[in-house]
BATI-670834 format. One record per atom (N, C-alpha, C, O, CB): residue in one letter; atom name; x, y, z; residue number from 1. Coordinates in nm, 4 decimals, padded with zeros to 6 digits. Glycine has a CB too. Example, Ala and Ser with C-alpha at 12.3 -4.5 7.8 and 13.67 -1.06 7.14 Angstrom:
# residues 2
   r    a         c1         c2         c3     k
   a    N    01.3190   -00.5690    00.7800     1
   a   CA    01.2300   -00.4500    00.7800     1
   a    C    01.3200   -00.3300    00.7800     1
   a    O    01.4236   -00.3319    00.8465     1
   a   CB    01.1308   -00.4473    00.9046     1
   s    N    01.2850   -00.2250    00.7080     2
   s   CA    01.3670   -00.1060    00.7140     2
   s    C    01.2900    00.0030    00.7870     2
   s    O    01.3409    00.1138    00.8039     2
   s   CB    01.4084   -00.0598    00.5725     2
//
This chain:
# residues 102
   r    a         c1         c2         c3     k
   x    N    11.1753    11.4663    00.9809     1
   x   CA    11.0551    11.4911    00.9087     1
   x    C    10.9640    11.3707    00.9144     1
   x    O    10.9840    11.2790    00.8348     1
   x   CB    11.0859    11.5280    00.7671     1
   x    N    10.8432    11.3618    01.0220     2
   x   CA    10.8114    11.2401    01.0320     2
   x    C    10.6434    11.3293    01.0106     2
   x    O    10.6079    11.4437    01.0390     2
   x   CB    10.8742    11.1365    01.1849     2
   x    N    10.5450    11.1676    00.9242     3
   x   CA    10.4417    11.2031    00.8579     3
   x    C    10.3247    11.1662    00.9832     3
   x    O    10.2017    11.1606    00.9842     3
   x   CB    10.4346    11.1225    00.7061     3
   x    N    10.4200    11.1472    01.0745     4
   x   CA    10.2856    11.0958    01.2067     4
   x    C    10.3252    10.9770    01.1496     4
   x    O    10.4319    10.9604    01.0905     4
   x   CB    10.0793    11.1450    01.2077     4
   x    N    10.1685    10.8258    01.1814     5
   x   CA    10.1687    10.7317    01.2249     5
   x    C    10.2069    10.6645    01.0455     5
   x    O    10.2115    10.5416    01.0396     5
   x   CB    10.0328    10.7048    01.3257     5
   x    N    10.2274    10.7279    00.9355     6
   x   CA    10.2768    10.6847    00.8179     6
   x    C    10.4002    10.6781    00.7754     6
   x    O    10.4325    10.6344    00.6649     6
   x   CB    10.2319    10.7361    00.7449     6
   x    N    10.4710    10.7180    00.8545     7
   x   CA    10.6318    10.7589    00.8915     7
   x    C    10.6976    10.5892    00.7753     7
   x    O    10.6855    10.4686    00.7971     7
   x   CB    10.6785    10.7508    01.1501     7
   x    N    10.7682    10.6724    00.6503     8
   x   CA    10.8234    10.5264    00.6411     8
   x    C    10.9478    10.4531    00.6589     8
   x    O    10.9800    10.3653    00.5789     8
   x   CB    10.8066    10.4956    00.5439     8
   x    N    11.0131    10.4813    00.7501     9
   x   CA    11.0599    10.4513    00.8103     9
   x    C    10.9781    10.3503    00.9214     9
   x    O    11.0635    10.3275    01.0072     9
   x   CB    11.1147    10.5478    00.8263     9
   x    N    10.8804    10.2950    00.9513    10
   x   CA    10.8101    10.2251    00.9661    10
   x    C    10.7320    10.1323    00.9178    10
   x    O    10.7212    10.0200    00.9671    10
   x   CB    10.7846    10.2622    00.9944    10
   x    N    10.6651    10.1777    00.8060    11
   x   CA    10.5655    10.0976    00.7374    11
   x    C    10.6248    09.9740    00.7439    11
   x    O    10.5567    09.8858    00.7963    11
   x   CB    10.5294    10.1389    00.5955    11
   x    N    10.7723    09.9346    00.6904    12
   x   CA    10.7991    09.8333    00.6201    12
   x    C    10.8031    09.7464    00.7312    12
   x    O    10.7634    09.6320    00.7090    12
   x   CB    10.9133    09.8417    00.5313    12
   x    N    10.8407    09.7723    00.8430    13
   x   CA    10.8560    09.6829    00.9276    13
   x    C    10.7269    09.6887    00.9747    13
   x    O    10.7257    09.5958    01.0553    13
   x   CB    10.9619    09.6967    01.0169    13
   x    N    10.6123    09.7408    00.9760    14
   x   CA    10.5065    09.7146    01.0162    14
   x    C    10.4063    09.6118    00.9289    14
   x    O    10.3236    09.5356    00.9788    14
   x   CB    10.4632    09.8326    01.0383    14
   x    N    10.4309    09.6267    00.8047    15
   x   CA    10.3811    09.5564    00.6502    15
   x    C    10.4284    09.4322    00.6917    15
   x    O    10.3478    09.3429    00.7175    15
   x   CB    10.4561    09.6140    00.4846    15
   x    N    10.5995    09.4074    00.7058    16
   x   CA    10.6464    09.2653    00.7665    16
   x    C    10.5964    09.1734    00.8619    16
   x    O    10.6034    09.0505    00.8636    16
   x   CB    10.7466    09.2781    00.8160    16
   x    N    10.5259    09.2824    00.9700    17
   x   CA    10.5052    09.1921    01.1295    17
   x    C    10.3249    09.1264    01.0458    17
   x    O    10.2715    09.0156    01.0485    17
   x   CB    10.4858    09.3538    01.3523    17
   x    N    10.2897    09.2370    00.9923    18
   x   CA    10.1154    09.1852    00.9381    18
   x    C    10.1760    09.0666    00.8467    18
   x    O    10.1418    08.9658    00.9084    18
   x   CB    09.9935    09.3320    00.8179    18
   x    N    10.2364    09.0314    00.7504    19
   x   CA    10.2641    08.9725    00.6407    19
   x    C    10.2799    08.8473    00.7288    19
   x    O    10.2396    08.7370    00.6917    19
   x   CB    10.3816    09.0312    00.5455    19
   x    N    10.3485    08.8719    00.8635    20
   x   CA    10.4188    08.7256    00.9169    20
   x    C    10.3197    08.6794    01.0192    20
   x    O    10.3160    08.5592    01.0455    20
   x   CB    10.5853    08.7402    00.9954    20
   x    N    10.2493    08.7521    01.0717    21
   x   CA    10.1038    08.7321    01.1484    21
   x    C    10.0219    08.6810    01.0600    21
   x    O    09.9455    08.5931    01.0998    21
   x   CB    10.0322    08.8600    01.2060    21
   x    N    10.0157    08.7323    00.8859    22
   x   CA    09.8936    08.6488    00.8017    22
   x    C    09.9860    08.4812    00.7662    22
   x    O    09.9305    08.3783    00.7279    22
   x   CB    09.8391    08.7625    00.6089    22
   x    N    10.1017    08.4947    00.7871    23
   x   CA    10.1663    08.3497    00.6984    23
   x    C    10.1127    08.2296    00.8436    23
   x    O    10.0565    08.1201    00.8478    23
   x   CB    10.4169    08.3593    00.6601    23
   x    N    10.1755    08.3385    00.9583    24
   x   CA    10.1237    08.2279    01.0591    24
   x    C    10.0284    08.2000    01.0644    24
   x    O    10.0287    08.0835    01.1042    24
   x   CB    10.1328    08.2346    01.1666    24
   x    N    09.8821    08.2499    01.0409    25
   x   CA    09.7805    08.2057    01.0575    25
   x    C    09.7233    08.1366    00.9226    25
   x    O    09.6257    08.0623    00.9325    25
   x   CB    09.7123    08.3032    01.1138    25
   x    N    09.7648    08.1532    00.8357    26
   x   CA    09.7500    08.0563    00.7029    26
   x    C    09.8518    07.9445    00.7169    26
   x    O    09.8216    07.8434    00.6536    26
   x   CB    09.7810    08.1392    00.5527    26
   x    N    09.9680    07.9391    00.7867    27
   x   CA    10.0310    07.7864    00.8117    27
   x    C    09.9238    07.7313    00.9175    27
   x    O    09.8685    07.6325    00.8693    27
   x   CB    10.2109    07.7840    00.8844    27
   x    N    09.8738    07.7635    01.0511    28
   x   CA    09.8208    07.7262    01.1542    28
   x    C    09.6899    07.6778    01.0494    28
   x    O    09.6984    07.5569    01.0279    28
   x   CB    09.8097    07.8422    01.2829    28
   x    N    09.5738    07.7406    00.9806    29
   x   CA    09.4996    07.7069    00.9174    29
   x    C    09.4879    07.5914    00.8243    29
   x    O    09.3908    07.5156    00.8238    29
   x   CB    09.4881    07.7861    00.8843    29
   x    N    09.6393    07.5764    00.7086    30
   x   CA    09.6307    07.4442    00.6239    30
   x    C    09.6920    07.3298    00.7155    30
   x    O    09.6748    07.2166    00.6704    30
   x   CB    09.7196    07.4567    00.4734    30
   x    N    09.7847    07.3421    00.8789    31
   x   CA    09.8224    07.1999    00.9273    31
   x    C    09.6556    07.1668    00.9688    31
   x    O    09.6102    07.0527    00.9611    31
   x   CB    09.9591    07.1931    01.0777    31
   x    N    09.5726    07.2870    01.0140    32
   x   CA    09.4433    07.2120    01.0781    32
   x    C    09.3237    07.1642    00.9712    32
   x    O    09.2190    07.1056    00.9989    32
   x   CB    09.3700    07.3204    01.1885    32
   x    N    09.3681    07.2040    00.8516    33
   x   CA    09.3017    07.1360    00.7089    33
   x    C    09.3947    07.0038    00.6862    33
   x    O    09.3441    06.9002    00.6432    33
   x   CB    09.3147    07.2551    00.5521    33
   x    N    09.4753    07.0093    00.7044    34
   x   CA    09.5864    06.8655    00.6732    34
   x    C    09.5199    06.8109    00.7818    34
   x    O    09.4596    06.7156    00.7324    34
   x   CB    09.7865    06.8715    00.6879    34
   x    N    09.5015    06.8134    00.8680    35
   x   CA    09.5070    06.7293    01.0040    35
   x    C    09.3407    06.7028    01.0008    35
   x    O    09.3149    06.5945    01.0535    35
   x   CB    09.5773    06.8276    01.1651    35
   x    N    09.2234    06.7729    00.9532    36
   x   CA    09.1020    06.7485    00.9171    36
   x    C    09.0648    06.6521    00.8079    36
   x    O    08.9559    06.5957    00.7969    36
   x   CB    09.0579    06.8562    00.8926    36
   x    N    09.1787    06.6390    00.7211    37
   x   CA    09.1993    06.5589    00.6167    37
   x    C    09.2570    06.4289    00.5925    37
   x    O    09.2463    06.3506    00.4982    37
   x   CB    09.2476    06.6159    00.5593    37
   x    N    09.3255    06.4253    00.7090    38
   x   CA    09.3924    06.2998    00.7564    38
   x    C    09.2678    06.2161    00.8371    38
   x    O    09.2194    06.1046    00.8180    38
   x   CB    09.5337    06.3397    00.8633    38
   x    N    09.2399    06.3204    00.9338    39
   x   CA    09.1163    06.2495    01.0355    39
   x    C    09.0069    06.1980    00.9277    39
   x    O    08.9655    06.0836    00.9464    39
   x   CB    09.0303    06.3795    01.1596    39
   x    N    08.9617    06.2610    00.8307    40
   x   CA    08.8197    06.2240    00.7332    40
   x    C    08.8939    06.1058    00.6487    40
   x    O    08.8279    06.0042    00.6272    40
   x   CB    08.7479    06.3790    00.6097    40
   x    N    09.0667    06.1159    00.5855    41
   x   CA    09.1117    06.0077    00.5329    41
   x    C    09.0958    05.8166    00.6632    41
   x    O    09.0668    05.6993    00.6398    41
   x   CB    09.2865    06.0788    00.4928    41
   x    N    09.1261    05.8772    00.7574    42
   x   CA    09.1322    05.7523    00.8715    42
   x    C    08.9869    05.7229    00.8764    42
   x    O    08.9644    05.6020    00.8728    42
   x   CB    09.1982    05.7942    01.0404    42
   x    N    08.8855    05.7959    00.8834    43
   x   CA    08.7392    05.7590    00.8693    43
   x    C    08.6761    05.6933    00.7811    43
   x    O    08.5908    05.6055    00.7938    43
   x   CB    08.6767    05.8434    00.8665    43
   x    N    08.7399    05.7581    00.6547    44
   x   CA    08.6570    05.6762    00.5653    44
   x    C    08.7089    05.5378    00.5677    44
   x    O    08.6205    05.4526    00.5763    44
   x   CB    08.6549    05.7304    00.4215    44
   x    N    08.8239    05.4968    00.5625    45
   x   CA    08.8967    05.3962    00.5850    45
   x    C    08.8377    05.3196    00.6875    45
   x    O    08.8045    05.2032    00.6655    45
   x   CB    09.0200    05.4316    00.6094    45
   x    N    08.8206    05.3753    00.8020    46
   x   CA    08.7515    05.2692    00.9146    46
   x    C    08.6224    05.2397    00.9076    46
   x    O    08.5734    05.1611    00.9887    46
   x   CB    08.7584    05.3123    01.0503    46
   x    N    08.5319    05.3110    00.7885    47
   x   CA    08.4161    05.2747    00.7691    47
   x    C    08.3909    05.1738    00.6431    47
   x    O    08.2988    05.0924    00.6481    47
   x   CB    08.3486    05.3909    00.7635    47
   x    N    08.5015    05.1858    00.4984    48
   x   CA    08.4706    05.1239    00.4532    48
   x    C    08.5249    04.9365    00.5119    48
   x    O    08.4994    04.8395    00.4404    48
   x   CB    08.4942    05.1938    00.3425    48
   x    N    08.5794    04.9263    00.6127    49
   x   CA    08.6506    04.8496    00.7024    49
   x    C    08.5670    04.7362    00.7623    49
   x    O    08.5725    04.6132    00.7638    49
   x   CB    08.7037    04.9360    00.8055    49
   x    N    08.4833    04.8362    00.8134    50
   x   CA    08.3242    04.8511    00.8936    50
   x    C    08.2370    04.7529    00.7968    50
   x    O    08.1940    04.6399    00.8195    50
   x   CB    08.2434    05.0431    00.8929    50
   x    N    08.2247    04.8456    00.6670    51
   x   CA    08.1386    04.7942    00.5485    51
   x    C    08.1518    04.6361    00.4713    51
   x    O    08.0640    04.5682    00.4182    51
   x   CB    08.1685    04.8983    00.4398    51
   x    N    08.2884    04.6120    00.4882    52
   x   CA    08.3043    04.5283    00.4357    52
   x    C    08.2702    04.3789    00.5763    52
   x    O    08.1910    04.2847    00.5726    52
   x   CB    08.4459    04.5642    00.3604    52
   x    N    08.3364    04.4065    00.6460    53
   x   CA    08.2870    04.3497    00.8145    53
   x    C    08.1560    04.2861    00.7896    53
   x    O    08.1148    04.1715    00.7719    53
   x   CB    08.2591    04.4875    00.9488    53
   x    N    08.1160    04.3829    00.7942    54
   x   CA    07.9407    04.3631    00.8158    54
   x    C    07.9082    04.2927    00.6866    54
   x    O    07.8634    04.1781    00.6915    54
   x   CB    07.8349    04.5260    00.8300    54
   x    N    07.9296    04.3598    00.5587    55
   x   CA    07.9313    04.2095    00.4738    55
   x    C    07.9098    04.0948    00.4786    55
   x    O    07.8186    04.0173    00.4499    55
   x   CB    08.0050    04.1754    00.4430    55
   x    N    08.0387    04.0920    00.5326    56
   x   CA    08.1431    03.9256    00.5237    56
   x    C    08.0047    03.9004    00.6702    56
   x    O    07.9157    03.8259    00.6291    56
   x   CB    08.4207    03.9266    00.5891    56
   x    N    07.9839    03.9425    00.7988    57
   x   CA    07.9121    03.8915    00.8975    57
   x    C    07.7470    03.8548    00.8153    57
   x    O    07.6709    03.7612    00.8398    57
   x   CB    07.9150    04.0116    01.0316    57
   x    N    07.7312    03.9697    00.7109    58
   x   CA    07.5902    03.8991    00.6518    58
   x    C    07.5923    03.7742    00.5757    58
   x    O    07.4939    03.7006    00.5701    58
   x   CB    07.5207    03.9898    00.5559    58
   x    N    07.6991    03.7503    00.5193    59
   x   CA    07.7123    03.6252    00.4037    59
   x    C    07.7204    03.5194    00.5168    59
   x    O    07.6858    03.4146    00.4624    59
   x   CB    07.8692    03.6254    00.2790    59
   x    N    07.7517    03.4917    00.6606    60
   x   CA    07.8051    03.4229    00.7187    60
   x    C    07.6552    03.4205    00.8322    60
   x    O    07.6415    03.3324    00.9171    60
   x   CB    07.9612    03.4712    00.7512    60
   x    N    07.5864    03.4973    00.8182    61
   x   CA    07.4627    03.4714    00.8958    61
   x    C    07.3425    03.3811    00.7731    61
   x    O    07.2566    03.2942    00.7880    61
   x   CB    07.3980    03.6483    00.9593    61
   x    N    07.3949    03.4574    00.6571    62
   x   CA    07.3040    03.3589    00.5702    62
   x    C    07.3196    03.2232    00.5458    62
   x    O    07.2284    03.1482    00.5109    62
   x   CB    07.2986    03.3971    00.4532    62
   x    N    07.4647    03.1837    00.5689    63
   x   CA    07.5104    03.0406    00.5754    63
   x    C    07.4171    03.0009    00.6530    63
   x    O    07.3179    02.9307    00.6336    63
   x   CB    07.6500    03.0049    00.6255    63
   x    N    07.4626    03.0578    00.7520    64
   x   CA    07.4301    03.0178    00.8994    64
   x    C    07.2161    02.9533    00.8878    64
   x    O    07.1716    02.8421    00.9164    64
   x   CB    07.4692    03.2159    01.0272    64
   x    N    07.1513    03.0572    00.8451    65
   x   CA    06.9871    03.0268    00.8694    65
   x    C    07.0081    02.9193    00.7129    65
   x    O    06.9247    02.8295    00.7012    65
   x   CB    06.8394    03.2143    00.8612    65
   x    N    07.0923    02.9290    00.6258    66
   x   CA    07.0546    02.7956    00.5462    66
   x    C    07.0748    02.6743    00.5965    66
   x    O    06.9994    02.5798    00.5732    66
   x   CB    07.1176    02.7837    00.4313    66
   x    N    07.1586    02.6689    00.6557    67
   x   CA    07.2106    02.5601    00.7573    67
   x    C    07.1177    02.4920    00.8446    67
   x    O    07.0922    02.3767    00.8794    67
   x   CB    07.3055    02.6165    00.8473    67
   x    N    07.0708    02.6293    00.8695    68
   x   CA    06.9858    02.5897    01.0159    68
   x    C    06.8643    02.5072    00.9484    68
   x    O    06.8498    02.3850    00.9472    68
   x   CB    06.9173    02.7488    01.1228    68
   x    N    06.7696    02.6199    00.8851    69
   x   CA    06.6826    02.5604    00.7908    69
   x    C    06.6988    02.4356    00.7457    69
   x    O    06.5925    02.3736    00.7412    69
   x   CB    06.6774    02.6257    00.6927    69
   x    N    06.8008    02.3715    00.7078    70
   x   CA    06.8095    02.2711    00.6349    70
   x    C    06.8163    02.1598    00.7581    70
   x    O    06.7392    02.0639    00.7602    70
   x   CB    06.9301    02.2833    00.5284    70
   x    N    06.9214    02.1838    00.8654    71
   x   CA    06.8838    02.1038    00.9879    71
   x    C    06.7294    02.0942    01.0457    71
   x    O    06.6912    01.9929    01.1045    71
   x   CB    06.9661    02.1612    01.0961    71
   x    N    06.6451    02.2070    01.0242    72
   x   CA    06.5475    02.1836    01.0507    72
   x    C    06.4449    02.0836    00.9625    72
   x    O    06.3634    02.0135    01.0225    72
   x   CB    06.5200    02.2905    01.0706    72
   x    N    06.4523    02.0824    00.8508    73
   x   CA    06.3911    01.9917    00.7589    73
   x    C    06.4272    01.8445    00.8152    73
   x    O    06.3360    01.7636    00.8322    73
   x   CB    06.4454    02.0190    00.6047    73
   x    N    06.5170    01.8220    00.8344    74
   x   CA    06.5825    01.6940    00.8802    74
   x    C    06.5239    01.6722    01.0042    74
   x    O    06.4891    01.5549    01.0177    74
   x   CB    06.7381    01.6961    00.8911    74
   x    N    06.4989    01.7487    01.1064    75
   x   CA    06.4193    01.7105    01.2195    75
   x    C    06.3072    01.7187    01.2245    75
   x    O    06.2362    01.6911    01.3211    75
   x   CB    06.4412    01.7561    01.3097    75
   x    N    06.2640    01.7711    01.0858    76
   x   CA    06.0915    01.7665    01.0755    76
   x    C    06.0743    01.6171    01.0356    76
   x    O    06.0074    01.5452    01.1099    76
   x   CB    06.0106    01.8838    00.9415    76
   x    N    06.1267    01.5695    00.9306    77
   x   CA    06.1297    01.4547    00.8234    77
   x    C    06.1863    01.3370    00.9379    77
   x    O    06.1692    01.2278    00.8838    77
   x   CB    06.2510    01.4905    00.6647    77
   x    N    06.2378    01.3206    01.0542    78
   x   CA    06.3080    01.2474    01.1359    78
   x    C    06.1690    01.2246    01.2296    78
   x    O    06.1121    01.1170    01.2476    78
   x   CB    06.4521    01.3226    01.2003    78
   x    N    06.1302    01.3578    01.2848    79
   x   CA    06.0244    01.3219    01.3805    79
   x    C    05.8777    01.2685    01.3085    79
   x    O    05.8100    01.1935    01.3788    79
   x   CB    05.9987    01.4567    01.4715    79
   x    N    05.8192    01.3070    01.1565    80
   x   CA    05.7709    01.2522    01.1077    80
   x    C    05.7928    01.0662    01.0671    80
   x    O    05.7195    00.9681    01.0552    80
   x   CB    05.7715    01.3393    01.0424    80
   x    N    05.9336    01.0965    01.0576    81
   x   CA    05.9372    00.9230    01.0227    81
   x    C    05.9484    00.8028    01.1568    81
   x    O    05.9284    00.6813    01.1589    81
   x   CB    06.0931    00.8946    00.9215    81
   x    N    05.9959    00.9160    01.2777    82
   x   CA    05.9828    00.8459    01.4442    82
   x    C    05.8148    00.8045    01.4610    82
   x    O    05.7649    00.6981    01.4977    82
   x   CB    06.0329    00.9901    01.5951    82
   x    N    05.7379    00.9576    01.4109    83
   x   CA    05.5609    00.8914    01.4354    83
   x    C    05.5235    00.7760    01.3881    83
   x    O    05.4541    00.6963    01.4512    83
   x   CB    05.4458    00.9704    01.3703    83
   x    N    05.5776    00.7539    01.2444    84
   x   CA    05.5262    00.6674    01.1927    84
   x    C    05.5535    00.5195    01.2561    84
   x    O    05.4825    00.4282    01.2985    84
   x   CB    05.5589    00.6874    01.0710    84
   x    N    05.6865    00.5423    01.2414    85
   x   CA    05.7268    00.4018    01.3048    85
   x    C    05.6505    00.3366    01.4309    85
   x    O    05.6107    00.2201    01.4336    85
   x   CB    05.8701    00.4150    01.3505    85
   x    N    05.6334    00.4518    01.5583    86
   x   CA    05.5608    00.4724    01.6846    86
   x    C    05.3851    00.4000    01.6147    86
   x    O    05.3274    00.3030    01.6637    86
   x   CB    05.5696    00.6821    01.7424    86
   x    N    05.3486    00.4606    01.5258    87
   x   CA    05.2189    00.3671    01.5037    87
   x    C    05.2038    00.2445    01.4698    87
   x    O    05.1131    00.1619    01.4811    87
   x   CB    05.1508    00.4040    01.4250    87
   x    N    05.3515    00.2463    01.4077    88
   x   CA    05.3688    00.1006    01.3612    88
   x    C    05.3666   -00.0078    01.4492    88
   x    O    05.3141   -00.1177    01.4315    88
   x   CB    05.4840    00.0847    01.3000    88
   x    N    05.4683    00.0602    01.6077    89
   x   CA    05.4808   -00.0406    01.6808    89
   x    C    05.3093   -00.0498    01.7830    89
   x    O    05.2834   -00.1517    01.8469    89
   x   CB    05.6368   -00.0125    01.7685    89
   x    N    05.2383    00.0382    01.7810    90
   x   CA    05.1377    00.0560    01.8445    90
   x    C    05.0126   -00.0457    01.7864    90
   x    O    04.9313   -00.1089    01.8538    90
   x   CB    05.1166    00.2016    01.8394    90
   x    N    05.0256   -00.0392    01.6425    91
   x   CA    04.9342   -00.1686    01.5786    91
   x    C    04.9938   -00.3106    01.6219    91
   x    O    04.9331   -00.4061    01.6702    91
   x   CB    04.9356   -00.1661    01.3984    91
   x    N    05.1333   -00.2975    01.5901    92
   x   CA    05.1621   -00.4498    01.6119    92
   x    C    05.1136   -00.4984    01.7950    92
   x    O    05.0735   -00.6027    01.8468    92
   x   CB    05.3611   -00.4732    01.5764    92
   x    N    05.1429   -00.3670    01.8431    93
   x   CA    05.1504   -00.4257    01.9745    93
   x    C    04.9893   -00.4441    01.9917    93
   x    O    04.9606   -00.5296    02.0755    93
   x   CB    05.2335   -00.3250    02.0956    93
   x    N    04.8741   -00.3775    01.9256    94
   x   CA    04.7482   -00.4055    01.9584    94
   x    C    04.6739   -00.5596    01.8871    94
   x    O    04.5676   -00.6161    01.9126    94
   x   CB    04.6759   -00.2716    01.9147    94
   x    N    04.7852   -00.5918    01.7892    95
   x   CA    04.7588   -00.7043    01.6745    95
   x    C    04.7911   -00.8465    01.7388    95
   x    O    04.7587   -00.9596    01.7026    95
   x   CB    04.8636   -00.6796    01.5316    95
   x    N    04.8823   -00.7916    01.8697    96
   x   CA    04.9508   -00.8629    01.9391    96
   x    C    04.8873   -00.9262    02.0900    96
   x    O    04.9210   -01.0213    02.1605    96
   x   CB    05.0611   -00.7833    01.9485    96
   x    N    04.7921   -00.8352    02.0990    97
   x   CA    04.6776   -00.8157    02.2535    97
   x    C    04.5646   -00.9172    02.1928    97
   x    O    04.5248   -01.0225    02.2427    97
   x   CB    04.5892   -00.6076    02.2937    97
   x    N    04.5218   -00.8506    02.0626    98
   x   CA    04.4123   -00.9282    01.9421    98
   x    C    04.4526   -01.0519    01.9528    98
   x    O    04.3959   -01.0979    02.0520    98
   x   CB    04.4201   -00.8840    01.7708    98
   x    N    04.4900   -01.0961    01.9260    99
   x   CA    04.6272   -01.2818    01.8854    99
   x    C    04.6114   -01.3125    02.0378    99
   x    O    04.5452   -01.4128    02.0643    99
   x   CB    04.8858   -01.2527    01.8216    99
   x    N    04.6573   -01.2479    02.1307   100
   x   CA    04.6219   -01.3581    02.2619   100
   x    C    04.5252   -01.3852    02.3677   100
   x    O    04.5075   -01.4676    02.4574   100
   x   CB    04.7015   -01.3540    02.3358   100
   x    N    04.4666   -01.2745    02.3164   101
   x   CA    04.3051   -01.2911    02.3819   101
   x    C    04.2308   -01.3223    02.3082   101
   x    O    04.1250   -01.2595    02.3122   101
   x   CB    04.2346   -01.1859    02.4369   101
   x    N    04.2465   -01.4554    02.1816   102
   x   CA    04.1864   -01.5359    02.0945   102
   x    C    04.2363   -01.6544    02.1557   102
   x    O    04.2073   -01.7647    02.1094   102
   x   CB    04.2141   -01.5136    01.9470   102
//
């Protein structure tokens, strides 16, 4: 006595093969959410990584132009105090031309 394609003597094993076709594709689905989640966990990680990097490279460039800056003051204040001297020796040496062609 079979009902055609409702026969139950079937269903159940047909209910089973769908049930195990939906588990597989809901396991296949949360390893590729685990594995999307791992990849976005390793990202953020390599960015805040990144973030801090670049930081530490800005605090270390600002050293760096105070440094510089400040070496530069010193070679402003150096070549200013070289001119002076340079006029200094330029009078004596003309004070010195004056004095013997008297």
């Amino acid at each position: 006595m079979s009902n055609g394609p409702l026969d139950d003597r079937f269903v159940p094993a047909e209910l089973t093969d769908k049930l195990e076709k939906r588990e597989d594709k809901l396991k296949k689905k949360e390893r590729q959410l685990e594995e999307e989640l791992s990849r976005r966990e390793r990202l953020e990680t390599e960015l805040e990584s990144s973030r801090k990097e670049s930081s530490l490279q800005q605090a270390v460039n600002r050293r760096q132009e105070q440094a510089l800056a400040k070496k530069d003051k010193q070679l402003q204040e150096q070549t200013e105090e070289l001119d002076q001297v340079r006029k200094i020796q330029e009078q004596i040496f003309n004070l010195s031309k004056l004095k013997n062609s008297s």
